[in-house]
PASEBA-1860 file (N, C-alpha, C; in nm, 3 decimals):
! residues 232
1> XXXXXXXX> 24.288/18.948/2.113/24.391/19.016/2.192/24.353/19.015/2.340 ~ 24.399/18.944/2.423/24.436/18.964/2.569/24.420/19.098/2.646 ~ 24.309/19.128/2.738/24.307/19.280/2.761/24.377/19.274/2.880 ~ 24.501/19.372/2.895/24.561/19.415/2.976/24.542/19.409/3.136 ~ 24.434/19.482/3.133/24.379/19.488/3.272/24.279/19.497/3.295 ~ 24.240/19.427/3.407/24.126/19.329/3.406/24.041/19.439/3.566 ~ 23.917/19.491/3.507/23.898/19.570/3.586/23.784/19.551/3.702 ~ 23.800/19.575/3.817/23.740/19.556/3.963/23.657/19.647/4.040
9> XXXXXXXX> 23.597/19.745/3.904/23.553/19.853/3.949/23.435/19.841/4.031 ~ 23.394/19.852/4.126/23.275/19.913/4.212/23.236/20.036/4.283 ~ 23.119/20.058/4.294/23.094/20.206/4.336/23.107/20.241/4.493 ~ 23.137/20.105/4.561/23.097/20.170/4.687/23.221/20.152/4.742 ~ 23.351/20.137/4.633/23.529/20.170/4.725/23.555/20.184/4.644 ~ 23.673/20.225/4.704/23.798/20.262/4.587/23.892/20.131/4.606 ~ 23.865/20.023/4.570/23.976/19.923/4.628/24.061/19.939/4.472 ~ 24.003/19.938/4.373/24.052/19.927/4.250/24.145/20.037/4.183
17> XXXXXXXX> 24.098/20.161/4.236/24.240/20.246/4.261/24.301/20.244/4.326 ~ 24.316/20.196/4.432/24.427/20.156/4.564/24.496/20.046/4.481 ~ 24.496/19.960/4.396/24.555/19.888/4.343/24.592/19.884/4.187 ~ 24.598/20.003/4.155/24.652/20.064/4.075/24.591/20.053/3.924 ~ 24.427/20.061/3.928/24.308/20.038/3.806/24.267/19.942/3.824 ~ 24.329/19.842/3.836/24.258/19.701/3.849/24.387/19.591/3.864 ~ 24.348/19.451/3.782/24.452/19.367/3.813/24.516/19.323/3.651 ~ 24.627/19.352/3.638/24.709/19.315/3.538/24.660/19.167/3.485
25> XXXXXXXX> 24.625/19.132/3.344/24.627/18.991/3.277/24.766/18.916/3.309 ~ 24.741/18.801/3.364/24.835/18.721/3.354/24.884/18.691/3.473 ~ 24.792/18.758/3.601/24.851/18.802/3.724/24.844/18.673/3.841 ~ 24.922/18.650/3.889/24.929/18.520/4.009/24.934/18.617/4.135 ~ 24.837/18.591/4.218/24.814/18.680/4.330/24.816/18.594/4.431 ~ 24.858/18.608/4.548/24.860/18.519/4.662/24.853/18.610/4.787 ~ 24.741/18.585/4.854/24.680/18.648/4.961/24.730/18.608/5.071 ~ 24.823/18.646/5.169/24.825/18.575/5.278/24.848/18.596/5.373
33> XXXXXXXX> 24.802/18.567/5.498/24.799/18.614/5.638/24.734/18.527/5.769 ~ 24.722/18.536/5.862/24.698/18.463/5.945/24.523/18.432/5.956 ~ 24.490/18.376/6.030/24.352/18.387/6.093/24.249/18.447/6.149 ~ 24.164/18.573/6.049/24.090/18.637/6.046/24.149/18.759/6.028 ~ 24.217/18.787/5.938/24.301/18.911/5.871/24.215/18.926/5.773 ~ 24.093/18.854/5.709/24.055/18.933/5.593/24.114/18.857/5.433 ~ 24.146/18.750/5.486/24.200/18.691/5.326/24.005/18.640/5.249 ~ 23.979/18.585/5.329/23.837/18.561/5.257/23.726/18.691/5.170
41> XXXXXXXX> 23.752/18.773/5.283/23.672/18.919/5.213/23.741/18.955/5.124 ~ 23.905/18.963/5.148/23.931/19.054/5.041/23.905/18.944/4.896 ~ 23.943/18.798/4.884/23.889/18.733/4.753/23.751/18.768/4.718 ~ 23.649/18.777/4.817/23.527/18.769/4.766/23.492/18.926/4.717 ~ 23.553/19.051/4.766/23.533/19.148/4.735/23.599/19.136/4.523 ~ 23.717/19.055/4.574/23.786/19.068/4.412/23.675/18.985/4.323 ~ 23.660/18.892/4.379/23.501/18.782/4.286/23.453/18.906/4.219 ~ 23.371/18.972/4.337/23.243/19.045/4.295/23.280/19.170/4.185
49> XXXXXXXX> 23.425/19.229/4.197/23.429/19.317/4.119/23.496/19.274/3.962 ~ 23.525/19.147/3.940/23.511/19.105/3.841/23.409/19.018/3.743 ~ 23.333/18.987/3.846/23.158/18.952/3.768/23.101/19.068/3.776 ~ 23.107/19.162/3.854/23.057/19.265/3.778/23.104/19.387/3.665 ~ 23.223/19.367/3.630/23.267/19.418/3.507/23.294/19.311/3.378 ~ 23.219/19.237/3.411/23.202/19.114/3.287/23.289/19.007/3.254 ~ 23.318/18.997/3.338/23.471/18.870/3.347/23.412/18.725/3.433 ~ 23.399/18.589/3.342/23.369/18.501/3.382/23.485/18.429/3.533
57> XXXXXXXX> 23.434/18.424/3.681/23.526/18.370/3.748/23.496/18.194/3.772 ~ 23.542/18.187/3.891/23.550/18.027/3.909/23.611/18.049/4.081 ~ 23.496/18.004/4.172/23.579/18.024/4.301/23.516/17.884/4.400 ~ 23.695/17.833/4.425/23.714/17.714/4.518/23.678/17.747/4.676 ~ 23.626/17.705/4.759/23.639/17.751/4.877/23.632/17.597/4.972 ~ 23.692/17.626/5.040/23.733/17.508/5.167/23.656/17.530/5.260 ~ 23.562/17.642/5.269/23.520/17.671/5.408/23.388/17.651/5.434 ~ 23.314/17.724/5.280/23.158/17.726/5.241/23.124/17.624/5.170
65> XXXXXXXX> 22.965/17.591/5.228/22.868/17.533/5.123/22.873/17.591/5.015 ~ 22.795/17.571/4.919/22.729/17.671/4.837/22.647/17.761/4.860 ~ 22.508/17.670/4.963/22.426/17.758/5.039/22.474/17.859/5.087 ~ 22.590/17.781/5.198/22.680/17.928/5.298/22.728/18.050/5.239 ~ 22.793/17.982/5.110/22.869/18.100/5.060/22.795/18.162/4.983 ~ 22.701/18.189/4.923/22.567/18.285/4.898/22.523/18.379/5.017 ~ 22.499/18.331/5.118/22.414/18.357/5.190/22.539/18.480/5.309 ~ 22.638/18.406/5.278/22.758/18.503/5.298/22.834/18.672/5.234
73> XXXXXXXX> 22.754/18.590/5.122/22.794/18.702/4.977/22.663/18.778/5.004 ~ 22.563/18.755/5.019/22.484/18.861/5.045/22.414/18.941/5.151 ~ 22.496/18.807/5.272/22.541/18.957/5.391/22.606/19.066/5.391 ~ 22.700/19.091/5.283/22.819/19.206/5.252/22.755/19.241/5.115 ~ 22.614/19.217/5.074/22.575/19.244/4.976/22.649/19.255/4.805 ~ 22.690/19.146/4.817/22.757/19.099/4.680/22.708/18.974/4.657 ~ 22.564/18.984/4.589/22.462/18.895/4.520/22.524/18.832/4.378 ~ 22.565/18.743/4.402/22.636/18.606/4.349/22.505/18.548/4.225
81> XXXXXXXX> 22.447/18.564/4.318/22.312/18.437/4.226/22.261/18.496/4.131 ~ 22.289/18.604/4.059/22.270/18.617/3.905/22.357/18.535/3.835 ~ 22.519/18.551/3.850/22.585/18.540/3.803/22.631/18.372/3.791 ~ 22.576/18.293/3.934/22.572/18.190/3.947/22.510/18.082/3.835 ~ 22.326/18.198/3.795/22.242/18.110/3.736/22.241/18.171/3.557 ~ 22.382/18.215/3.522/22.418/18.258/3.374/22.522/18.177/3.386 ~ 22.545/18.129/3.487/22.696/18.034/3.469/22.802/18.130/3.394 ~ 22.831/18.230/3.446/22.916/18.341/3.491/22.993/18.305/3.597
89> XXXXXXXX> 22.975/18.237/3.702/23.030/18.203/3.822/23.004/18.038/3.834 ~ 23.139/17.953/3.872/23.138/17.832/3.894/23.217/17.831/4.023 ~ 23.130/17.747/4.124/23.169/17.788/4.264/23.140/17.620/4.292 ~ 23.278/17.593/4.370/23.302/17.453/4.433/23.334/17.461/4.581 ~ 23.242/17.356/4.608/23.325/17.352/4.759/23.383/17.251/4.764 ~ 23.491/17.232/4.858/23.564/17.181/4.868/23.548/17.094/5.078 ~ 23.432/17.173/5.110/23.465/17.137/5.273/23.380/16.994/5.287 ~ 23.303/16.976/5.207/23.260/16.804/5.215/23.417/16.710/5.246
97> XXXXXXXX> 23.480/16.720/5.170/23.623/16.677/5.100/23.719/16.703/5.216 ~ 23.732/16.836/5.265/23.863/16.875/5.333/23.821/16.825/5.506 ~ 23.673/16.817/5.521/23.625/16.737/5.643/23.626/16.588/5.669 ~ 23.614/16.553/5.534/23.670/16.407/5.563/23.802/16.308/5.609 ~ 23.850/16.250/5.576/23.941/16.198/5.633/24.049/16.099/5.480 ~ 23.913/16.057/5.428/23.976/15.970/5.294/24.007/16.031/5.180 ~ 24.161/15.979/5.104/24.247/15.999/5.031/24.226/16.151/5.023 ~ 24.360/16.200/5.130/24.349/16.349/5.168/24.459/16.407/5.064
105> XXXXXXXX> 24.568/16.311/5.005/24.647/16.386/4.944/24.598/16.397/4.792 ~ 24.497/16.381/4.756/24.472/16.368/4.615/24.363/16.507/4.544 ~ 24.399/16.611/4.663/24.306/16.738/4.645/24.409/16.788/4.508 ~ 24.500/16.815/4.462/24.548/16.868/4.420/24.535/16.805/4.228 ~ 24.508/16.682/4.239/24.578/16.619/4.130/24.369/16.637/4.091 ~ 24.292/16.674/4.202/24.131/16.684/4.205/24.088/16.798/4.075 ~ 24.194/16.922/4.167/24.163/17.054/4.097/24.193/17.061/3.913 ~ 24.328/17.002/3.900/24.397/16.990/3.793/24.306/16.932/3.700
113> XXXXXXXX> 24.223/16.831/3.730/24.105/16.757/3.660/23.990/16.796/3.695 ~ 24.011/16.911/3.675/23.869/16.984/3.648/23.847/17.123/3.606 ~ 23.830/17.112/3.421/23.861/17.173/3.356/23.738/17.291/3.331 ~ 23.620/17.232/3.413/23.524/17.366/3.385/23.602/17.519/3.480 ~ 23.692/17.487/3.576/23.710/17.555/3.702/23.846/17.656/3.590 ~ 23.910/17.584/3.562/24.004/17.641/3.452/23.969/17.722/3.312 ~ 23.827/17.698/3.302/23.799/17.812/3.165/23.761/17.925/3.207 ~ 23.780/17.959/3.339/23.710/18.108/3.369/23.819/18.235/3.318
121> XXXXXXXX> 23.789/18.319/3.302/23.905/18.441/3.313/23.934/18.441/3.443 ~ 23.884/18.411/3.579/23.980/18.414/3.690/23.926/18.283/3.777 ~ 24.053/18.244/3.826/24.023/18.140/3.928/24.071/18.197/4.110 ~ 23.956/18.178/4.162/24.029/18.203/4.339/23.997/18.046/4.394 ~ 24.081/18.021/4.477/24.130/17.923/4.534/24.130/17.966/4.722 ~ 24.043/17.949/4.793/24.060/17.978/4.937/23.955/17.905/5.055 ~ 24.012/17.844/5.083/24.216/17.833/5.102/24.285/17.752/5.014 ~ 24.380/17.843/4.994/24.441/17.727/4.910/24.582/17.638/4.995
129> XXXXXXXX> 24.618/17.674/5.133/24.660/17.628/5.247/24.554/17.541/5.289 ~ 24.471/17.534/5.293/24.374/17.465/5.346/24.375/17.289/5.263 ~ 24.408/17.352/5.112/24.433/17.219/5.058/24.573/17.170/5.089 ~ 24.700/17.248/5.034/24.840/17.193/5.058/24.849/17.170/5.185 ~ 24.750/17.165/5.320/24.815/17.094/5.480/24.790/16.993/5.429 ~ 24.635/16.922/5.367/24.663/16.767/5.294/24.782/16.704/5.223 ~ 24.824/16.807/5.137/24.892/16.741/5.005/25.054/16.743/5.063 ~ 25.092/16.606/5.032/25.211/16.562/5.129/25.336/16.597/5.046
137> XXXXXXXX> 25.291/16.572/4.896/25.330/16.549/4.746/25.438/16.683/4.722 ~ 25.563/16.743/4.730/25.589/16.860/4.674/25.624/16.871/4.559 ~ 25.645/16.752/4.464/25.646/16.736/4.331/25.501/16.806/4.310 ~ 25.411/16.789/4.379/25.279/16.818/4.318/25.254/16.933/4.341 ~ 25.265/16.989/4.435/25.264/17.160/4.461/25.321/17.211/4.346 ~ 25.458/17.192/4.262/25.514/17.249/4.184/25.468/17.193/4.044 ~ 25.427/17.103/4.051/25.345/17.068/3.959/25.196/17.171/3.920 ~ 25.146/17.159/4.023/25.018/17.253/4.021/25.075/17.426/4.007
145> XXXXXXXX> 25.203/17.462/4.056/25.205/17.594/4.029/25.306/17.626/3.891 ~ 25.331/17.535/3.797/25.386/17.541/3.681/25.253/17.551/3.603 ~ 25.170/17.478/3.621/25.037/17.459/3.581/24.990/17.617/3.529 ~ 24.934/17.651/3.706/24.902/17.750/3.697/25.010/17.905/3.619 ~ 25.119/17.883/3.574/25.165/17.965/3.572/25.140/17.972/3.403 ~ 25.130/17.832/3.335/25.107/17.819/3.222/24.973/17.905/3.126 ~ 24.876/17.883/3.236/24.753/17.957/3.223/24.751/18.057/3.257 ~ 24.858/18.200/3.356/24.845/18.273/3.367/24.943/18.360/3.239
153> XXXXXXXX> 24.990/18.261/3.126/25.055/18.303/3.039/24.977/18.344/2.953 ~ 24.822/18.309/2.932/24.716/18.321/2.871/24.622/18.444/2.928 ~ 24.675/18.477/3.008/24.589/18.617/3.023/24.510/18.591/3.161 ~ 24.476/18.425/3.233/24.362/18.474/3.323/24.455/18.507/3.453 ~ 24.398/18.524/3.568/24.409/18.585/3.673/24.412/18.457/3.758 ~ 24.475/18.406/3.847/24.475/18.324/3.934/24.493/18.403/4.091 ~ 24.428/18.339/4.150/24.409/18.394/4.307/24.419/18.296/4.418 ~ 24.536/18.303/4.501/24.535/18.234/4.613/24.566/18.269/4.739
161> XXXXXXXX> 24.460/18.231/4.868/24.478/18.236/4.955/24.534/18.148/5.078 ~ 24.663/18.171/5.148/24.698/18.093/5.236/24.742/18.154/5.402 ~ 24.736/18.109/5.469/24.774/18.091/5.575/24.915/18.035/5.624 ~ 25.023/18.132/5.626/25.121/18.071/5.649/25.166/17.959/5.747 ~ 25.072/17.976/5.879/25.070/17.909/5.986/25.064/17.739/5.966 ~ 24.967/17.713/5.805/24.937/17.580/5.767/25.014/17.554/5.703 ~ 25.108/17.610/5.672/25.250/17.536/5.562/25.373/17.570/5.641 ~ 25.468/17.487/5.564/25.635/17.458/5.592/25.661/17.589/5.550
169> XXXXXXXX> 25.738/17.662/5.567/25.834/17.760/5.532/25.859/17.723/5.378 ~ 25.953/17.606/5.354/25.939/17.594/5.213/25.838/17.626/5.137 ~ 25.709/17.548/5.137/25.595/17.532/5.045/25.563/17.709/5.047 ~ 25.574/17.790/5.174/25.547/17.902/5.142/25.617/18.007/5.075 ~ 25.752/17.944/5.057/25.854/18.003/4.964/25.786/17.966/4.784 ~ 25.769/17.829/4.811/25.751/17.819/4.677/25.619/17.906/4.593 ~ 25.502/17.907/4.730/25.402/18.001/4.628/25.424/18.193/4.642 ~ 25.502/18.148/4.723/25.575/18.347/4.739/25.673/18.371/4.571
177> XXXXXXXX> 25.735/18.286/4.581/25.804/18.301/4.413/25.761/18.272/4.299 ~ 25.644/18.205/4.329/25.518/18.190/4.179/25.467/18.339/4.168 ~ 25.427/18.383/4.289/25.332/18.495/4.269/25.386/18.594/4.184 ~ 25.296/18.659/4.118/25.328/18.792/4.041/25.279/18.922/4.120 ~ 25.191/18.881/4.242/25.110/18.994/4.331/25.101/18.968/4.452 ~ 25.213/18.995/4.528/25.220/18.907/4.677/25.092/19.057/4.798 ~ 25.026/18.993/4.836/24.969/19.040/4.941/24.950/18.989/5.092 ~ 24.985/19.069/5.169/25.018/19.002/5.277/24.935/19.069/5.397
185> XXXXXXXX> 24.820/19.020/5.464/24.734/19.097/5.600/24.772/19.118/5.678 ~ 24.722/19.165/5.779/24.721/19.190/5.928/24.665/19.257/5.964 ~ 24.685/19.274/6.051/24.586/19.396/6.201/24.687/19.486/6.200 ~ 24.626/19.604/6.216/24.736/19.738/6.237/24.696/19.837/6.306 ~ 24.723/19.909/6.374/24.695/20.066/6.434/24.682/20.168/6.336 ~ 24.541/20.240/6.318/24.481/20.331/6.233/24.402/20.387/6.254 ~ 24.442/20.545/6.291/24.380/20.635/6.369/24.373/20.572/6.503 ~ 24.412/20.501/6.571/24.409/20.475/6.701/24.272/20.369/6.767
193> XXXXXXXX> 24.249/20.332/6.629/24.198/20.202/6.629/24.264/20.062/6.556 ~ 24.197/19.920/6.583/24.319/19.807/6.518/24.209/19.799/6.395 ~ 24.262/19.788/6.288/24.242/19.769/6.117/24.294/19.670/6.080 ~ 24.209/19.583/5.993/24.282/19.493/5.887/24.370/19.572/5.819 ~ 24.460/19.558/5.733/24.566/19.595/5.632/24.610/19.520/5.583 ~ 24.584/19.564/5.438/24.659/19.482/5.355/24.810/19.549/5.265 ~ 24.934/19.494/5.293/25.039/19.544/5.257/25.078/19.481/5.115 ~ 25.125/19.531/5.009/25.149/19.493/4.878/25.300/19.456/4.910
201> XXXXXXXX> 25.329/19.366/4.883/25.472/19.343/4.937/25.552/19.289/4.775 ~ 25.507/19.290/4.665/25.527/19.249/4.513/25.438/19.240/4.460 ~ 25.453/19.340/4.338/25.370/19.321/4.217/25.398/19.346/4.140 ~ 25.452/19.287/4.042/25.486/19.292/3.889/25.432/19.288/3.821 ~ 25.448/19.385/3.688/25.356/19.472/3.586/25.272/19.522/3.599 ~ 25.274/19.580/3.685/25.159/19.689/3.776/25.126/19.817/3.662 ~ 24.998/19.828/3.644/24.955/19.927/3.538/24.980/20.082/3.568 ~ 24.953/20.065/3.668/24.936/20.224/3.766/24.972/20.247/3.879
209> XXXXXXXX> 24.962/20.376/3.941/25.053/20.407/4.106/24.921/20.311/4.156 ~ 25.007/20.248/4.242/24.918/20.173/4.329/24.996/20.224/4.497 ~ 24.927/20.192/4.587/24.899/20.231/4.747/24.981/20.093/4.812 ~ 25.118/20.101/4.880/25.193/20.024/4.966/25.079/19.921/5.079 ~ 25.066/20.018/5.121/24.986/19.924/5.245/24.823/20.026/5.221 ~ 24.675/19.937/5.234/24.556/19.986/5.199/24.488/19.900/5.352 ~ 24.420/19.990/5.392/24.353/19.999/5.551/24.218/19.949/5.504 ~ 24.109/19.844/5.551/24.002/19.820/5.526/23.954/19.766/5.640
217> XXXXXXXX> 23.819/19.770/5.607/23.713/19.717/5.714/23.608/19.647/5.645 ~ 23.494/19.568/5.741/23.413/19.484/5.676/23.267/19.516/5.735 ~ 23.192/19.618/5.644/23.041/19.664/5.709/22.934/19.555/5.659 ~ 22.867/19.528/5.722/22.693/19.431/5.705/22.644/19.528/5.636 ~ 22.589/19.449/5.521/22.523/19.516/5.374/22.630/19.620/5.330 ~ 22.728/19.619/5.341/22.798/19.721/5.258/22.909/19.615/5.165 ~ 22.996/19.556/5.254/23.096/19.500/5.164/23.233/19.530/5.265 ~ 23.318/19.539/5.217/23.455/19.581/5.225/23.472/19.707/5.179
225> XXXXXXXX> 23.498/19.841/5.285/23.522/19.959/5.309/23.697/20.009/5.343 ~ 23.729/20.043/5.211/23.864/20.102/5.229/23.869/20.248/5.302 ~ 23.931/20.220/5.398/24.007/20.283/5.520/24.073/20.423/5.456 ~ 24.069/20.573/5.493/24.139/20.651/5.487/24.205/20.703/5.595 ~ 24.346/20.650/5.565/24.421/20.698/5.743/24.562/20.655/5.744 ~ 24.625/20.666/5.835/24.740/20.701/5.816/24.795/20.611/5.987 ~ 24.898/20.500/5.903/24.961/20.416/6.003/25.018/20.512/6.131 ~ 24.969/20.473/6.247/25.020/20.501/6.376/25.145/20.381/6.432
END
């Protein structure tokens, strides 16, 4: 039996009650916001709170080494490398690839054929704009998000982050109407300082009261610190 909801608990926020227990099985989440809003922390904060409540992930990144992205994860103190060396966590990079220049449109048809990345209970993908500015293909975008929608019929969790700035209006329509959990960043006024925020703008089959818009910040050795305060 498929467990419901898939839980993100950690001790040092409440991000997981701000989002109403955790994240619904079956859930297509799409993170998105501009350039340095916090789409990277908030995936890696979601990584960490699902390897640590026992849920095998799988995370793509366009940006990090492997080295980097360790060494990243445990500046915000979310130590990866247990989970890395139980093969609990399967972590690809993708920036060898997205720095190059040769056969740029074939990232997509890359992911699809590669089925260790697909047995996890959750997959994050970020950027996942970072791949579709390559992919020219929109048969293949919809290809890849029928895909994914197939597997989120099975219970796992899919996670994507984009940057609207790197796509057509269309392509960003199309993964806005896949999603089952639209999240959308920015900078905001809170308490009379500027805050990341993240606004829930759709989420379907939501377990519990969950929080419209959730205020966060990003402390060295702490992690991602949810914000108590009230939009100015």
């Amino acid at each position: 039996m498929v467990e419901e909801l898939l839980k993100i608990t950690l001790k040092s926020d409440e991000l997981h009650r701000r989002l109403g227990g955790g994240i619904p099985a079956g859930t297509i989440m799409l993170i998105e916001g501009d350039r340095g809003t916090g789409k990277s922390i908030l995936s890696q904060r979601l990584l960490y709170g699902f390897l640590m409540n026992g849920y095998t992930s799988s995370y793509v990144s366009s940006q990090y080494t492997t080295v980097e992205y360790i060494k990243q994860m445990m500046s915000i103190s979310y130590d990866v490398i247990p989970f890395l060396i139980r093969k609990k966590l399967v972590f690809v990079s993708l920036y060898p690839l997205l720095s190059g220049v040769s056969e740029e449109r074939k990232f997509l048809s890359r992911l699809l054929g590669e089925p260790r990345l697909w047995d996890q209970d959750v997959v994050i993908i970020d950027s996942f704009s970072s791949v579709l500015s390559r992919e020219q293909d929109v048969r293949a975008v919809r290809n890849f998000l029928m895909y994914i929608k197939k597997l989120s019929s099975l219970g796992k969790v899919i996670i994507l982050t984009a940057n609207p700035e790197e796509l057509s209006r269309d392509v960003m329509f199309l993964l806005e109407e896949a999603s089952t959990l639209l999240i959308r960043l920015n900078v905001r006024v809170f308490g009379g300082d500027l805050k990341n925020s993240a606004t829930i703008v759709k989420y379907n089959n939501a377990k519990g009261a969950f929080q419209k818009i959730i205020p966060f910040r990003v402390e060295p050795k702490v992690g991602l610190v949810v914000e108590i305060a009230a939009v100015v």
